[in-house]
Residue frames as qw, qx, qy, qz and C-alpha x, y, z in Angstrom:
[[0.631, -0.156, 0.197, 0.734, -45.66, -15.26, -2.87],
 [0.045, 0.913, 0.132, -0.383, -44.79, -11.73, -3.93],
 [0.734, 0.392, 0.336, 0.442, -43.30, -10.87, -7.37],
 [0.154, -0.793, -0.079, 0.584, -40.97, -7.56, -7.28],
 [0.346, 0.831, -0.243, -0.362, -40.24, -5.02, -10.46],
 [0.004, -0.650, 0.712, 0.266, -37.30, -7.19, -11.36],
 [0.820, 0.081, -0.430, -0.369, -39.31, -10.49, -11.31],
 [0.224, 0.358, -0.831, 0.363, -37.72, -11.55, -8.54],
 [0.746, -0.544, -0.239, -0.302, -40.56, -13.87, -5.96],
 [0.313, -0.554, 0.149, -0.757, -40.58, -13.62, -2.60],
 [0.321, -0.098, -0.942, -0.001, -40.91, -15.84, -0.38],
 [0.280, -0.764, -0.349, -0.465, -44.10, -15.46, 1.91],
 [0.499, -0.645, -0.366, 0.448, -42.34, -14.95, 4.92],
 [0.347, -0.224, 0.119, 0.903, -40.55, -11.95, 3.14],
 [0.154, 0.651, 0.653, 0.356, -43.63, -10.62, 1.64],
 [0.161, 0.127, -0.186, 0.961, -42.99, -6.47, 1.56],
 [0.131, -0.577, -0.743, 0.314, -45.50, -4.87, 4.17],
 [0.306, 0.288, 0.194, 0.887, -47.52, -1.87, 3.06],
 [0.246, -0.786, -0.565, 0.052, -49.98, -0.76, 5.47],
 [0.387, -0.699, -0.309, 0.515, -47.43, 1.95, 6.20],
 [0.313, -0.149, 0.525, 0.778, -47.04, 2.95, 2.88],
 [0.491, 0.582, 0.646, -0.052, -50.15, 3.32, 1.23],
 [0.234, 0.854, -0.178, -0.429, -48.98, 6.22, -0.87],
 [0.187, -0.490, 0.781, 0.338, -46.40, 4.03, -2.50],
 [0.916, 0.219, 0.123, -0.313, -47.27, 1.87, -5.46],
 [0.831, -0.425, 0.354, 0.052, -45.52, -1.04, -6.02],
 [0.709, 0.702, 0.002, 0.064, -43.77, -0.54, -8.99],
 [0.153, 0.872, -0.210, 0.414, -41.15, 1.61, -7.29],
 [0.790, -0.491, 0.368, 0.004, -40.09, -1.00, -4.51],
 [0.065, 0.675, -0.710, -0.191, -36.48, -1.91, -4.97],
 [0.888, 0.026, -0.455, -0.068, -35.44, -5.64, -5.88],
 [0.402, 0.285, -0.724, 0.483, -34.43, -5.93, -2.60],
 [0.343, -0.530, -0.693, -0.348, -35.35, -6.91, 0.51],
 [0.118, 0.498, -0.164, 0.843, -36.18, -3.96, 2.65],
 [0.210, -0.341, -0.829, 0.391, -37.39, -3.95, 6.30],
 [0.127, -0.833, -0.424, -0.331, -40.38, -1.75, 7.45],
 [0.520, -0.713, -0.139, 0.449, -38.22, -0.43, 9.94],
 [0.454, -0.188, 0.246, 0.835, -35.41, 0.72, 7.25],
 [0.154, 0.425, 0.703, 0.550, -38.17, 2.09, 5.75],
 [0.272, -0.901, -0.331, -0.069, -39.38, 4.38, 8.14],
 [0.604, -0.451, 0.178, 0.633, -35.95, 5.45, 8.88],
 [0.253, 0.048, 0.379, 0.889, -35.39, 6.93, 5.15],
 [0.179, -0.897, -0.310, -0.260, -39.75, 8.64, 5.61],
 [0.285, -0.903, -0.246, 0.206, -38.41, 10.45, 8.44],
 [0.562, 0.757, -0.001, 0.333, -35.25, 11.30, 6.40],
 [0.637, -0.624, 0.006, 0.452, -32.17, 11.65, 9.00],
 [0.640, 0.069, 0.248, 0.724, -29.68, 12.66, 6.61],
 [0.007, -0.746, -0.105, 0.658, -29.15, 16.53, 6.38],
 [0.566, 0.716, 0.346, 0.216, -30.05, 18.10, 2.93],
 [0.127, 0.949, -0.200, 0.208, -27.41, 20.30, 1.47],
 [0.506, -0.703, 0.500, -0.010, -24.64, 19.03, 2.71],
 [0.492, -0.458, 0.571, 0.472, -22.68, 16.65, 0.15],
 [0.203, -0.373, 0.669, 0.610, -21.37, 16.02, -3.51],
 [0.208, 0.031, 0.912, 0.353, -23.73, 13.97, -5.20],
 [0.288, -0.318, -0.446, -0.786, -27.33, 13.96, -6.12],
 [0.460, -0.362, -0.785, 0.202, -28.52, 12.77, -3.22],
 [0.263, -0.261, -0.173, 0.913, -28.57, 16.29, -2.08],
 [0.172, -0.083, -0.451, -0.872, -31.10, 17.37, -4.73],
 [0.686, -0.344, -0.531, -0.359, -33.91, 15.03, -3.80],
 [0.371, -0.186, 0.591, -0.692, -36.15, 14.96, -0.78],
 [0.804, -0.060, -0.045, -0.590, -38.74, 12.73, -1.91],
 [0.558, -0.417, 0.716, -0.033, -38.81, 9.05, -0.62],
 [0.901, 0.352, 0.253, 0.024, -38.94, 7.79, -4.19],
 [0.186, 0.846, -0.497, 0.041, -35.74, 9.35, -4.53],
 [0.289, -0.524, 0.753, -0.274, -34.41, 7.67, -1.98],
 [0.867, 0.044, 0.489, -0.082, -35.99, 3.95, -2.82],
 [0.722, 0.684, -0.046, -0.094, -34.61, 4.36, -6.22],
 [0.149, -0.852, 0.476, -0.158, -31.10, 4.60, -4.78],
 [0.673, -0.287, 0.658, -0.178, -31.30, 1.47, -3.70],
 [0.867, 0.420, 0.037, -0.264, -32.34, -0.26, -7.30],
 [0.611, 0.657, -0.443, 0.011, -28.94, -0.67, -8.28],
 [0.135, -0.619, 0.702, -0.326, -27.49, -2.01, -5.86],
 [0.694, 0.066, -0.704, -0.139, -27.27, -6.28, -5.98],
 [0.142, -0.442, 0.794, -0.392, -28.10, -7.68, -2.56],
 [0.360, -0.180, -0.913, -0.061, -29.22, -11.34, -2.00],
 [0.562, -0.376, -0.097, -0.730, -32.53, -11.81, -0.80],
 [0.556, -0.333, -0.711, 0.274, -32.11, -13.73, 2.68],
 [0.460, -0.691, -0.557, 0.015, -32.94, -12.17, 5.95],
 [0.522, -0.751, 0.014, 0.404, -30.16, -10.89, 7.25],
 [0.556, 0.790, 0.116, 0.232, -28.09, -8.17, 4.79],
 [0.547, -0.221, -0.093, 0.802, -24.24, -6.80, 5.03],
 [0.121, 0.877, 0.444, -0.142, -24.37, -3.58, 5.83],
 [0.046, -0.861, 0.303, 0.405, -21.14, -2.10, 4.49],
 [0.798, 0.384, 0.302, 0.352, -20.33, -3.99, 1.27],
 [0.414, 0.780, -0.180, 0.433, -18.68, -0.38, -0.46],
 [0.210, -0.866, 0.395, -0.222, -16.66, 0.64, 2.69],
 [0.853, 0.117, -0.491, 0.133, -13.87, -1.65, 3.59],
 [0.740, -0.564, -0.340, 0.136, -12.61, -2.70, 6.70],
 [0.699, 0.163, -0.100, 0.689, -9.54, -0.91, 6.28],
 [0.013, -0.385, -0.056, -0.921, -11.05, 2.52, 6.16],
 [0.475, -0.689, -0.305, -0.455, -13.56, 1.66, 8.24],
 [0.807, -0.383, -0.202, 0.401, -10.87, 0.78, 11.32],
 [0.480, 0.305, -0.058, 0.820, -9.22, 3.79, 10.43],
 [0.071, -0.806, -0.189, -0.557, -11.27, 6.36, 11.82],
 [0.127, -0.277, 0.670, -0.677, -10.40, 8.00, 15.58],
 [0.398, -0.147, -0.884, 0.197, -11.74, 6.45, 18.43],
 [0.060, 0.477, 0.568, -0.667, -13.32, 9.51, 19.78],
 [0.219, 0.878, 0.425, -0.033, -16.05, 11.87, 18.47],
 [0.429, 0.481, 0.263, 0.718, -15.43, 14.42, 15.96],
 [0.053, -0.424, -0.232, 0.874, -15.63, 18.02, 17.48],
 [0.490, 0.724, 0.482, -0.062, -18.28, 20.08, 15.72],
 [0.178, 0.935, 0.029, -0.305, -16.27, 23.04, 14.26],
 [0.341, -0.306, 0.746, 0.483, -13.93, 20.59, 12.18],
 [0.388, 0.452, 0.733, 0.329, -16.83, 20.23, 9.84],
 [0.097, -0.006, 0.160, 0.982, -17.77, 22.63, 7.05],
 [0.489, -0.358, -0.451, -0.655, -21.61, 23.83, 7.43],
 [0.671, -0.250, 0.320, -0.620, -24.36, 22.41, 9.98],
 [0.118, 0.004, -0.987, -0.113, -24.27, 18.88, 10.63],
 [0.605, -0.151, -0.543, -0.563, -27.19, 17.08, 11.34],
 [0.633, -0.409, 0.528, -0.392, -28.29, 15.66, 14.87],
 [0.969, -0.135, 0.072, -0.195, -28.53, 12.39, 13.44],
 [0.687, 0.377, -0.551, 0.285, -24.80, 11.92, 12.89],
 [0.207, -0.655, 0.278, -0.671, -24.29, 13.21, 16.92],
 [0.419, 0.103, -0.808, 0.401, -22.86, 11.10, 19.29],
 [0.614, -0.686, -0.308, -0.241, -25.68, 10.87, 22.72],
 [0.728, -0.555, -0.111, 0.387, -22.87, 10.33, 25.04],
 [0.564, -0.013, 0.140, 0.814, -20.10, 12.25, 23.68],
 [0.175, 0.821, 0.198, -0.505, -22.25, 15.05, 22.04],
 [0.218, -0.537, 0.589, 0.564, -19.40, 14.77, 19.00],
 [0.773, 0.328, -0.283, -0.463, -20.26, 14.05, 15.59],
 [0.963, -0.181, 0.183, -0.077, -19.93, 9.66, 15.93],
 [0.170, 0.646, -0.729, -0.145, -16.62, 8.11, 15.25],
 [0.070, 0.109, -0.991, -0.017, -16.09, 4.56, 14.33],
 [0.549, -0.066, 0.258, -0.792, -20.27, 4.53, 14.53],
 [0.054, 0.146, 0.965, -0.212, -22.41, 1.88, 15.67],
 [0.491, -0.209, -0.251, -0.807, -26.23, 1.78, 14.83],
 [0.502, 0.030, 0.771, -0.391, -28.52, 0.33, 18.09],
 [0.028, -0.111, -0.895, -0.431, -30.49, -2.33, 15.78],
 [0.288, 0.536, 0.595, -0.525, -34.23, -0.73, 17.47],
 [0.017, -0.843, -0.154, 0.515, -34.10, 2.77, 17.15],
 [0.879, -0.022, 0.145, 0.455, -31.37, 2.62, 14.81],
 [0.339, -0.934, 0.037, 0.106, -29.57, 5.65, 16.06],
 [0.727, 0.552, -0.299, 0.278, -25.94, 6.26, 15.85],
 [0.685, -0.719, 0.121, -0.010, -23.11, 5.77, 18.44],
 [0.272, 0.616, -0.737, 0.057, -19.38, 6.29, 18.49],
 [0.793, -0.061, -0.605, 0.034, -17.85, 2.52, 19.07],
 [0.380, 0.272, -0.597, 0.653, -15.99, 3.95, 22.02],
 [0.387, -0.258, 0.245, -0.850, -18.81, 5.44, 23.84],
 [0.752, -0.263, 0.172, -0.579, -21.25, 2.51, 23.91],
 [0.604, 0.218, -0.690, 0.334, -18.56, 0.11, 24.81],
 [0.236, -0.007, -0.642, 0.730, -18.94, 1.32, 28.60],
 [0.400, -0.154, 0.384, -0.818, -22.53, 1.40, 28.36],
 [0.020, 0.234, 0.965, 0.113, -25.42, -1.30, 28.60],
 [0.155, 0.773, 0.553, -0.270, -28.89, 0.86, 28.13],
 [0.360, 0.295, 0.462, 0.755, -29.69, 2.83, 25.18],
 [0.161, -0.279, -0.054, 0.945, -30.01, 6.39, 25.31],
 [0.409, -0.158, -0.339, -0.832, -33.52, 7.13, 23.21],
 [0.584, -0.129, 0.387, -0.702, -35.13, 4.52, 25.55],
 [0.798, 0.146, -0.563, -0.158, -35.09, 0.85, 23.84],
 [0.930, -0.353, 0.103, 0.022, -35.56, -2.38, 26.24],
 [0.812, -0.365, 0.243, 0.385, -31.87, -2.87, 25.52],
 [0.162, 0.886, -0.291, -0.322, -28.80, -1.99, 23.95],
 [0.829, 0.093, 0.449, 0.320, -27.88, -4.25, 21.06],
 [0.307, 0.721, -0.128, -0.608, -25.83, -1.99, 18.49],
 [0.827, 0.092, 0.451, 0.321, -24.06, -3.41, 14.76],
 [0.342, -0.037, 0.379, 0.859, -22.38, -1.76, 11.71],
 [0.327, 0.529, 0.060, -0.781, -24.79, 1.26, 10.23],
 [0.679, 0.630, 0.376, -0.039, -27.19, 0.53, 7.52],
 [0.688, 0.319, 0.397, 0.517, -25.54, 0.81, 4.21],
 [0.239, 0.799, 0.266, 0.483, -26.94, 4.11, 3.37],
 [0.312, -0.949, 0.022, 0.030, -26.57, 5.86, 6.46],
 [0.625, -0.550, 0.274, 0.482, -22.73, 5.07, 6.44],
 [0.504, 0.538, 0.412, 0.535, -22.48, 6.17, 2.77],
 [0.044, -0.908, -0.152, -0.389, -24.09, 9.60, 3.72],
 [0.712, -0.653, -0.030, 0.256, -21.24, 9.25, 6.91],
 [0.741, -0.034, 0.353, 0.571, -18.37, 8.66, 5.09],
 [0.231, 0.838, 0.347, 0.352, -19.31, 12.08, 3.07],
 [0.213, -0.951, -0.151, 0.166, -18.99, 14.51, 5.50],
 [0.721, 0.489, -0.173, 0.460, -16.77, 16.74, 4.94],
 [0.609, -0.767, -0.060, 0.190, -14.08, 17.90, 8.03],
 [0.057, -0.957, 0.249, -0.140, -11.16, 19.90, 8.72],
 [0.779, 0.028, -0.626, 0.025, -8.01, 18.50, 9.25],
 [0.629, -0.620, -0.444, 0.151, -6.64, 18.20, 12.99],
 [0.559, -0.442, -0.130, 0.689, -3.91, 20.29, 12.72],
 [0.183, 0.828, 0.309, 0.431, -5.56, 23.06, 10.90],
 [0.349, -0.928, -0.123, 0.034, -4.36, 25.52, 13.85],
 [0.561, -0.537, 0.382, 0.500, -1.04, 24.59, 12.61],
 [0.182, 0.625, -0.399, -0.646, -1.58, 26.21, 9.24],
 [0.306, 0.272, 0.910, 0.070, -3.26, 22.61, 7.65],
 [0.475, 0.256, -0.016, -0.842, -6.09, 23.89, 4.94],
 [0.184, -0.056, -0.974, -0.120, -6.81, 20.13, 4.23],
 [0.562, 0.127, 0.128, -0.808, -10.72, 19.54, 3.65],
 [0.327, 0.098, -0.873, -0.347, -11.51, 16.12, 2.61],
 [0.797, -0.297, -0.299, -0.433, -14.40, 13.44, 3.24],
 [0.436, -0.707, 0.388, -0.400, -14.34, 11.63, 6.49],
 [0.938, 0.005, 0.257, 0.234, -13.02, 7.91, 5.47],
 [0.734, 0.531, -0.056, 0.419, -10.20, 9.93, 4.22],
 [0.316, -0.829, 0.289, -0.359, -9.06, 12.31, 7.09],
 [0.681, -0.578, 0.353, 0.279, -6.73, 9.54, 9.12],
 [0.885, 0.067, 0.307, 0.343, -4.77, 8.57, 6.47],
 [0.154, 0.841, -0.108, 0.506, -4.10, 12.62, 5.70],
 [0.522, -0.835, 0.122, -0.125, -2.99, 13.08, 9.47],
 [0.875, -0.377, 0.089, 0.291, -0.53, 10.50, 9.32],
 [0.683, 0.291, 0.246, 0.623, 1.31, 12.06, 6.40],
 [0.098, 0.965, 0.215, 0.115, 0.27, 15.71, 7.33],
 [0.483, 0.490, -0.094, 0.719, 3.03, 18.14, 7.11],
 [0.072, -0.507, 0.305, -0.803, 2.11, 20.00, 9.81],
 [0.850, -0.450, -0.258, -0.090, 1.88, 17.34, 12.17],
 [0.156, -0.775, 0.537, -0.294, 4.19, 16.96, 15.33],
 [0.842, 0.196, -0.406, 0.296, 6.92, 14.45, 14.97],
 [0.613, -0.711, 0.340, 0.062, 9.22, 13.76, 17.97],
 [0.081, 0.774, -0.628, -0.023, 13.06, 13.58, 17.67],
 [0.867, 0.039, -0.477, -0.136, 14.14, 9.93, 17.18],
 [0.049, 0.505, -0.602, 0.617, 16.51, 10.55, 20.13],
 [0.616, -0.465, -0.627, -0.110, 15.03, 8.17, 22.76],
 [0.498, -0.202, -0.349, 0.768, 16.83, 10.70, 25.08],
 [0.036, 0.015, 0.146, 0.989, 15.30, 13.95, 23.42],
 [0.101, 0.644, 0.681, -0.334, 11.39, 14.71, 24.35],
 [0.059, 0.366, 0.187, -0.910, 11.62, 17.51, 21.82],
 [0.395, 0.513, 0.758, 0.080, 8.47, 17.92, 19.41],
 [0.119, 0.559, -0.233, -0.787, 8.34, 20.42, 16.52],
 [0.639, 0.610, 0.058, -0.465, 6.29, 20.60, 12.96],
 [0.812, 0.079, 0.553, 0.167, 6.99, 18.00, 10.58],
 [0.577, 0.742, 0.201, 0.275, 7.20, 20.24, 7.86],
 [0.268, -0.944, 0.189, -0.035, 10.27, 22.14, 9.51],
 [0.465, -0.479, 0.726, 0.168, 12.55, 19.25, 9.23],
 [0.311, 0.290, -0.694, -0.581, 13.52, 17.35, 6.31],
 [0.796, 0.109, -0.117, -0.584, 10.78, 14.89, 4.55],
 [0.792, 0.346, -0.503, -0.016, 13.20, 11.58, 4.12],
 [0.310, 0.194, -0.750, 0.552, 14.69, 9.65, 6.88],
 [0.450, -0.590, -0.614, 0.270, 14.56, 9.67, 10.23],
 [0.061, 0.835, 0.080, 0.542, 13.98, 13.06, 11.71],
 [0.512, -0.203, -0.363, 0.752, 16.68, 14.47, 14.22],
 [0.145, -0.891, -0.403, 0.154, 16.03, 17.56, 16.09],
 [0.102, -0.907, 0.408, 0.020, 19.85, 18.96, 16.44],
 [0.649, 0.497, -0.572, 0.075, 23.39, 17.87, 15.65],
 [0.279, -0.474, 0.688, -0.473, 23.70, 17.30, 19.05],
 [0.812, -0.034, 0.498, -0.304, 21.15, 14.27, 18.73],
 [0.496, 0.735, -0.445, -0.129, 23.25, 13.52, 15.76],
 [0.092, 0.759, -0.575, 0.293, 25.83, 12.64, 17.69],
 [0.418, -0.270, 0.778, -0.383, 24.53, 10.78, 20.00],
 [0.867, 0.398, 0.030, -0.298, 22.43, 8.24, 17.43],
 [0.322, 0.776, -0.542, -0.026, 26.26, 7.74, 16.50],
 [0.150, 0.473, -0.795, 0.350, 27.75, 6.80, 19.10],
 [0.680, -0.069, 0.595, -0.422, 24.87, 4.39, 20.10],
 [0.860, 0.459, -0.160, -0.154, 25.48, 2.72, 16.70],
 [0.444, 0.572, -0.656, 0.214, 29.15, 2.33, 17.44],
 [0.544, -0.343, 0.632, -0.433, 28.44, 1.02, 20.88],
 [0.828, 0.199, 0.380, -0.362, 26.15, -1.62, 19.04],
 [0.850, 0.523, -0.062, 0.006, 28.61, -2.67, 16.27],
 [0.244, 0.760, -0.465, 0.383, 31.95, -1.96, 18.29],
 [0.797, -0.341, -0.488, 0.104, 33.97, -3.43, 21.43],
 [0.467, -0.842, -0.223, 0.150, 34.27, -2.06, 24.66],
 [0.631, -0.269, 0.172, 0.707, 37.92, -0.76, 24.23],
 [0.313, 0.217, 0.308, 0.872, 37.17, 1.52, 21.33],
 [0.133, -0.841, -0.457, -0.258, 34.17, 3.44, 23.09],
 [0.526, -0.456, -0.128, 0.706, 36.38, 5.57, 25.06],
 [0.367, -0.241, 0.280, 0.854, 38.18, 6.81, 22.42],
 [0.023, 0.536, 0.630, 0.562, 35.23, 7.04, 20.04],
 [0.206, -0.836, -0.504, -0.072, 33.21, 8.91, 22.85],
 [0.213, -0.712, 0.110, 0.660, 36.13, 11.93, 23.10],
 [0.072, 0.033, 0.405, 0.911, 35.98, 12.45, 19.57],
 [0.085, -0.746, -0.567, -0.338, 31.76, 12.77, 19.69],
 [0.371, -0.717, -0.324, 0.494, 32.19, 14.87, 23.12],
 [0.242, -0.272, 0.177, 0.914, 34.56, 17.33, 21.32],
 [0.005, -0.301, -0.760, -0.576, 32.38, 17.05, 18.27],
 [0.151, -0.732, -0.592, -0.302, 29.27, 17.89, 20.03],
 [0.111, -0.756, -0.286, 0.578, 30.67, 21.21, 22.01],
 [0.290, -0.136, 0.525, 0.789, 31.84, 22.07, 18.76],
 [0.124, -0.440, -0.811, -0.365, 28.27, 21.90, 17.68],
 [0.320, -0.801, -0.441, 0.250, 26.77, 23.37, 21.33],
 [0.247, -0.502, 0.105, 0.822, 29.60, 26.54, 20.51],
 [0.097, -0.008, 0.387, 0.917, 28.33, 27.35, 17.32],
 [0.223, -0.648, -0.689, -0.238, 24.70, 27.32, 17.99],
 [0.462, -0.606, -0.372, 0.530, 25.95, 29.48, 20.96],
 [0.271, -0.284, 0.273, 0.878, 28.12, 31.39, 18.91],
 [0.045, 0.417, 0.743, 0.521, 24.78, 31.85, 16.41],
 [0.373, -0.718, -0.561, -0.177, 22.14, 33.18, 18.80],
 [0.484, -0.461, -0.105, 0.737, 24.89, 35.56, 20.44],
 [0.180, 0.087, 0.521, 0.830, 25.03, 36.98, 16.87],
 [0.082, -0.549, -0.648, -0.522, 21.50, 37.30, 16.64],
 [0.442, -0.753, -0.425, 0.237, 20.80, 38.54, 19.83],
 [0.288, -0.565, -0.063, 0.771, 23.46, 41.12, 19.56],
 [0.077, 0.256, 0.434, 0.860, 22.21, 42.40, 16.02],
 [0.337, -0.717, -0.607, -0.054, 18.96, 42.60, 18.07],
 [0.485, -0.608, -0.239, 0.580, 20.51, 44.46, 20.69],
 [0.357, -0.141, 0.351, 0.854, 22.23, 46.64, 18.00],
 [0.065, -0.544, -0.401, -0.734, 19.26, 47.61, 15.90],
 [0.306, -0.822, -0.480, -0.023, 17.25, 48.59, 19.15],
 [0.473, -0.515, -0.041, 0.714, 20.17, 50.94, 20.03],
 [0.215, 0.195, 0.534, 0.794, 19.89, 52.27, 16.79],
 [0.104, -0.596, -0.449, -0.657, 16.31, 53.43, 17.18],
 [0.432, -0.737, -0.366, 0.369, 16.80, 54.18, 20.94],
 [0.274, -0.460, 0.169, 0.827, 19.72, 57.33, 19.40],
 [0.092, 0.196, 0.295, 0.931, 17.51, 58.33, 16.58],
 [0.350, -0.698, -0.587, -0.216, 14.69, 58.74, 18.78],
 [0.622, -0.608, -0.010, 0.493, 16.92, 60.94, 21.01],
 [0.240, -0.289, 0.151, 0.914, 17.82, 62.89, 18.23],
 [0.127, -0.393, -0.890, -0.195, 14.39, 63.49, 17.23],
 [0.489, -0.736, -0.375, 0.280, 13.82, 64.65, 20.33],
 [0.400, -0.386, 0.148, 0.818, 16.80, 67.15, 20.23],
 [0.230, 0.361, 0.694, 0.579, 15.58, 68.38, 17.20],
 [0.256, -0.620, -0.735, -0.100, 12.20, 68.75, 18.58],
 [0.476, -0.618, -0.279, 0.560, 13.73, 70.76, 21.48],
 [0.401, -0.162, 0.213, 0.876, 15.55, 72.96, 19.45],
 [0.049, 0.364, 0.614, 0.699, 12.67, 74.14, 16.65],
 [0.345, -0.783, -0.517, 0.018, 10.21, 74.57, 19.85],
 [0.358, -0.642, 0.080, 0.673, 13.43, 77.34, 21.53],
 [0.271, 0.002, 0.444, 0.854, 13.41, 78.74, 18.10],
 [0.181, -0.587, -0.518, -0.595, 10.04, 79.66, 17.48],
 [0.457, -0.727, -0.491, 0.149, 9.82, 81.04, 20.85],
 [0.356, -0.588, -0.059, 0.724, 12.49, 83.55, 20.79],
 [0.128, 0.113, 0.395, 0.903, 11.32, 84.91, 17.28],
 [0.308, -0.637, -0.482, -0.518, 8.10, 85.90, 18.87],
 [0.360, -0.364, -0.697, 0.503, 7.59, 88.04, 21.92],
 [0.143, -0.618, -0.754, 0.169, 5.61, 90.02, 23.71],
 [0.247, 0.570, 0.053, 0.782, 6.93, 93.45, 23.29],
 [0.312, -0.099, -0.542, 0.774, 6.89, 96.07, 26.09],
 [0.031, 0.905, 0.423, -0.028, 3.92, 98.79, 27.94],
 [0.262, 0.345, -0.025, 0.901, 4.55, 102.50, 26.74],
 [0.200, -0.558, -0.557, 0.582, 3.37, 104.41, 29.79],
 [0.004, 0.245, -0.151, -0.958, 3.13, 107.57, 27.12],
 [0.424, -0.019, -0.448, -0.787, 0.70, 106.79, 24.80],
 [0.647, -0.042, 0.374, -0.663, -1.01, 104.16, 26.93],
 [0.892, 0.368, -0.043, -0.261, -0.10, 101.16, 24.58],
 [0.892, -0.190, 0.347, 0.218, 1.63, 97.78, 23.82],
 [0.323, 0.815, -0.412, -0.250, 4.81, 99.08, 21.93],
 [0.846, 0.392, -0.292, 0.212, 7.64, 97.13, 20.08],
 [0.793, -0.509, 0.093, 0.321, 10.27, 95.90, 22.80],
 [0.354, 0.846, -0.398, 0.022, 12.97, 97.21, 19.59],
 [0.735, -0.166, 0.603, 0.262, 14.63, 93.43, 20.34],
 [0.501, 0.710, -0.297, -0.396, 16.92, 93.42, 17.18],
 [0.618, -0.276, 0.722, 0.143, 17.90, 89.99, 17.25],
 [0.134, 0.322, -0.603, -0.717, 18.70, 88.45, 13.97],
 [0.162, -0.260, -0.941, -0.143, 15.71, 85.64, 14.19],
 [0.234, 0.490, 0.412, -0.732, 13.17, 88.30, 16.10],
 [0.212, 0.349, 0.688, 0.600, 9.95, 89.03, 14.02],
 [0.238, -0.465, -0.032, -0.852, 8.97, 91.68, 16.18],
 [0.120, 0.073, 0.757, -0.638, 6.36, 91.73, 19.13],
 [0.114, -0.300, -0.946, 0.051, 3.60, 89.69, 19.60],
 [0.256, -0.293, 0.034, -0.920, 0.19, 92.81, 19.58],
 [0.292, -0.188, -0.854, 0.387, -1.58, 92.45, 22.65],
 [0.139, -0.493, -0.074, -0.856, -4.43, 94.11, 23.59]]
């Protein structure tokens, strides 16, 4: 039996292997028990440096990274959960496809990077070999692992690696709609649903339009136009009323909603003809502009000319134009 820092023993089948360690002395082994595989996984050090919040960022060495582990209480049997902090809730939350790369801030890391998709992993799966990462969606619809393992068996991501997941930080989706939302990625769905500048459809089951959530009021249900107003009505009265009074009810909505379709009409006439109006405006002072233009150019042209030849003396003389804007003639030689 094997006796670890805490004083915990071992049993001999669980006895920690160190041929592949020999740098390592044994002080510095967690109380827990760690495979040689997970152990070669945190030597070759997937996780990209630089790249989140904590301290984990600071430190490269792999006694960093065993220390990490010390705190962390996990019974010493064979087989270990691998997402005690993350709960199911958040973890089920994430999309179903791969993350695009240019929602995240900085360089990711290949090792978050979906094989099939190319996309940083959603909902990720780790193949139990190689342990690699895979969105859940992608190697649903395959049976043969991509780095070359005899099979494809995958389960939930080692502890750490989904810690160092759950980090990233990403963009949200509807950043192109004026979103500046940045948060860690076990928080991003639960922003979308509530984002303001998502696109909400019209509760109308008649009405197919779709416009920015933040455009329309925050409370209720969200109507597009009074026109779907109207009709939301008069499918309540239908549903709480008998046949006899839907007539009468549905000629006072009718009126009601051309009333509604005329002043939207009567709105966008208005606007369209102040449009119409200011371009008319700067079509007549561009046109007098122009007139202007015309005028100052025929003015400076008759107060300058060319004057006349004297055949006597052999020379350009003064034409003896006495207009009242003349400045004489123009000496030519």
């Amino acid at each position: 039996m094997d006796r670890t820092k805490s004083g915990k023993i071992l049993l001999p089948s669980q006895a920690l292997n160190y041929k592949h360690f020999t740098y390592l002395q044994r002080p510095i082994l967690p109380p827990v028990f760690v495979s040689v595989a997970t152990y070669s996984r945190l030597v070759r050090s997937p996780t990209p440096q630089s790249r989140y919040d904590d301290s984990i960022i600071e430190r490269s060495s792999i006694n960093t990274y065993i220390s990490m582990f010390s705190s962390i209480e996990t019974p010493i049997t064979t087989t270990t959960t691998t997402n005690e902090t993350i709960s199911d809730e958040d973890f089920n939350s994430l999309n179903s496809e791969g993350f695009p790369l240019d929602r995240f801030l900085g360089e990711i890391d290949d090792f978050f990077k979906c094989p099939f998709c190319k996309k940083i992993v959603s909902k990720p799966q780790e193949c139990i070999y190689c342990q690699n990462l895979m969105c859940k969606n992608c190697v649903s619809n395959v049976f043969k692992c991509p780095y070359g393992c005899e099979n494809l068996q995958v389960n939930q991501p080692s502890k750490f690696a989904l810690l160092s997941y759950m980090k990233l930080k990403i963009k949200c989706y509807f950043t192109p709609a004026g979103c500046d939302y940045i948060g860690r990625i076990k928080d991003i769905s639960d922003h979308e649903k509530d984002c303001d500048f998502s696109e909400v459809k019209c509760i109308n089951p008649v009405c197919d339009i779709m416009f920015i959530k933040k455009t329309k009021a925050q409370n209720g249900p969200v109507i597009c136009s009074e026109i779907c107003n109207c009709v939301l009505n008069f499918k309540n009265f239908m549903d709480n009323n008998t046949n006899e009074e839907y007539l009468e009810e549905f000629v006072r909505i009718i009126e009601e909603a051309r009333g509604n379709i005329q002043n939207e009409l009567k709105n966008e006439l208005n606007e369209l003809m102040a449009q119409a109006q200011e371009k008319k405006n700067e079509v007549e002072e561009f046109l007098r502009s122009k007139e202007e233009l015309y005028e100052d150019i025929e003015e400076w042209r008759t107060m300058h000319h060319s004057g006349k030849w004297n055949h006597v003396v052999k020379w350009w003389t003064c034409c003896e134009n006495r207009e009242k804007f003349s400045k004489g003639c123009t000496l030519i030689n």
